[in-house]
C-alpha positions in Angstrom: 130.9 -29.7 6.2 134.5 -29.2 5.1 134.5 -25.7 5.7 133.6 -24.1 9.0 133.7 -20.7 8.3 130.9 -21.5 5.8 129.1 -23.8 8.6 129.1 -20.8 10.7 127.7 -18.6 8.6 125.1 -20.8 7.6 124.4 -21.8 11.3 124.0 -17.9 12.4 121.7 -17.4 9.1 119.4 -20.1 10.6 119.2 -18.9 14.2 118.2 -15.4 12.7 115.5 -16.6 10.0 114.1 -18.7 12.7 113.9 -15.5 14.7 112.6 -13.1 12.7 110.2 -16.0 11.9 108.7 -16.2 15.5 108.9 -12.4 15.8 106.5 -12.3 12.7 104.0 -14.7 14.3 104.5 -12.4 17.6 103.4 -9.2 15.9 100.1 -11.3 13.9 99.1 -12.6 16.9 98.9 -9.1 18.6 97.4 -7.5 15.2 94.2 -10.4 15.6 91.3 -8.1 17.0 90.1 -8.9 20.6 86.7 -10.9 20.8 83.9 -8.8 20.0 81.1 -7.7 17.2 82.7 -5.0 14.6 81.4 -3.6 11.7 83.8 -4.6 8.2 83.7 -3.9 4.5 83.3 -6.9 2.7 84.8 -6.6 -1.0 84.6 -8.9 -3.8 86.1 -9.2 -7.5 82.7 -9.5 -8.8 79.8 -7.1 -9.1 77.2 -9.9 -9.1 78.4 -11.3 -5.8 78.2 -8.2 -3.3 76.5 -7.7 -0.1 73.2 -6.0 -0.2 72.7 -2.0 -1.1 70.9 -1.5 2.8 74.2 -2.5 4.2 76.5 -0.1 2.7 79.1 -2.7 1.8 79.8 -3.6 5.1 78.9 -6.8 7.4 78.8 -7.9 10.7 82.3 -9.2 12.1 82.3 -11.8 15.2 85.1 -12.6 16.9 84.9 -15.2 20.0 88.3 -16.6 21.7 90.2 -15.6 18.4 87.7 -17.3 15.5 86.2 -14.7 13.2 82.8 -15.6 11.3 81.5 -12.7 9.3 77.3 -12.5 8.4 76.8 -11.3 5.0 73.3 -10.2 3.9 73.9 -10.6 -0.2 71.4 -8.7 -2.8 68.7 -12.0 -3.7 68.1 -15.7 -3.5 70.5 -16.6 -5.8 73.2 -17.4 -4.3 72.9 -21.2 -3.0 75.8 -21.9 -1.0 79.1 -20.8 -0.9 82.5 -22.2 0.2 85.5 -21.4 1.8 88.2 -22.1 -0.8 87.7 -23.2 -4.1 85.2 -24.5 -6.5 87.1 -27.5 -7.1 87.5 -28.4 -3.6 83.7 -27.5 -2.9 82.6 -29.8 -5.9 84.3 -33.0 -3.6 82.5 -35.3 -1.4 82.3 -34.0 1.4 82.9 -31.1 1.4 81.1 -28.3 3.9 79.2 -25.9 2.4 77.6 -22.7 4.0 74.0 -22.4 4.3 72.6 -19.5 3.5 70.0 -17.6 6.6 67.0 -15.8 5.5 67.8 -12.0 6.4 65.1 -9.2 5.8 66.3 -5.8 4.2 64.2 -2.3 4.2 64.9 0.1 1.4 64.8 3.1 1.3 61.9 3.7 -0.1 60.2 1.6 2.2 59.8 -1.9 0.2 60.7 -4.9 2.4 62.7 -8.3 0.9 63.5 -11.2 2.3 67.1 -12.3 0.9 70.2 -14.7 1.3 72.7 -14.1 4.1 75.6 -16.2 5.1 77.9 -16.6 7.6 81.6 -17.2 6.6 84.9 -18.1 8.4 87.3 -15.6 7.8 91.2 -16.7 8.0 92.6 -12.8 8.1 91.9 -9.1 7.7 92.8 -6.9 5.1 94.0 -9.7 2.9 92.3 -11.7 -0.1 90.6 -15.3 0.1 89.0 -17.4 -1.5 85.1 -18.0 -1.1 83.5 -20.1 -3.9 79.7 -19.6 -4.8 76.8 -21.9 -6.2 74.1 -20.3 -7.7 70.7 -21.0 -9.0 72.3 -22.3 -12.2 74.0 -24.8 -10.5 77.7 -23.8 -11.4 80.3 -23.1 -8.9 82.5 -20.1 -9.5 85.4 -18.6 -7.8 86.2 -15.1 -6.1 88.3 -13.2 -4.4 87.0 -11.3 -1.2 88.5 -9.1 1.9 87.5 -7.9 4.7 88.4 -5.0 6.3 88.4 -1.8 7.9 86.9 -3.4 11.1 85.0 -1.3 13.5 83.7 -2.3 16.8 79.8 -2.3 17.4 78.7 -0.6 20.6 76.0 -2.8 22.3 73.7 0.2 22.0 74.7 0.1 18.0 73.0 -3.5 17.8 69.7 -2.8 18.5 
């Protein structure tokens, strides 16, 4: 460069971007919640896709050596698969779906039903992502979902 007051500038706005860059990745790493089992609310942009009326909107947060994997228990059998990401991406060869578990759910008044449950990677808290779905029908559509408002499990609570 020609001028050096310029160069200077430019070099000192580097240093600090760069800087404030790490400190950012500094204070996510602290905010990543320590391995254990919490309760979180899981919230979705759909009404159809929503975790199961016994569960109170919430599902069951694991975190081991810093890899969160959330269990959903989801209102029927219609829900196939799911994917993290999008329906065009889960539509490729070879992509990895998510199998769904067979969970059992007690109403309230009493009636037992055996439903879909899933466990799903989860990049972050309190932020959206994407999670495609495949239902009965075959057709893969795309949603929105958080998770938050984690809170940790007792080992009494699990039982």
């Amino acid at each position: 460069m020609k001028n050096p007051v310029l160069s200077l500038v430019l070099s000192a706005l580097l240093i600090i971007l760069s800087v404030s860059g790490c400190f950012a990745e500094a204070q996510q790493a602290e905010a990543a919640l320590p391995d254990g089992v919490y309760s979180v609310l899981f919230s979705t942009d759909s009404s159809m896709f929503r975790v199961n009326e016994t569960c109170n909107g919430r599902g069951t947060l694991t975190v081991e050596n810093g890899t969160m994997t959330l269990h959903i228990t989801l209102i029927s059998k219609k829900i196939l698969n799911l994917f993290p990401g999008l329906a065009k991406d889960a539509r490729e060869e070879g992509a990895v779906l998510l199998e769904p578990t067979l969970d059992q759910v007690t109403y309230p008044d009493g009636i037992t039903e055996e439903v879909f449950g899933f466990d799903v990677p989860v990049p972050v808290l309190e932020e959206e992502f994407d999670l495609a779905l495949i239902g009965t029908k075959g057709k893969w559509y795309d949603h929105k979902v958080i998770v938050s408002d984690p809170l940790p499990i007792e080992e009494d609570d699990k039982e």
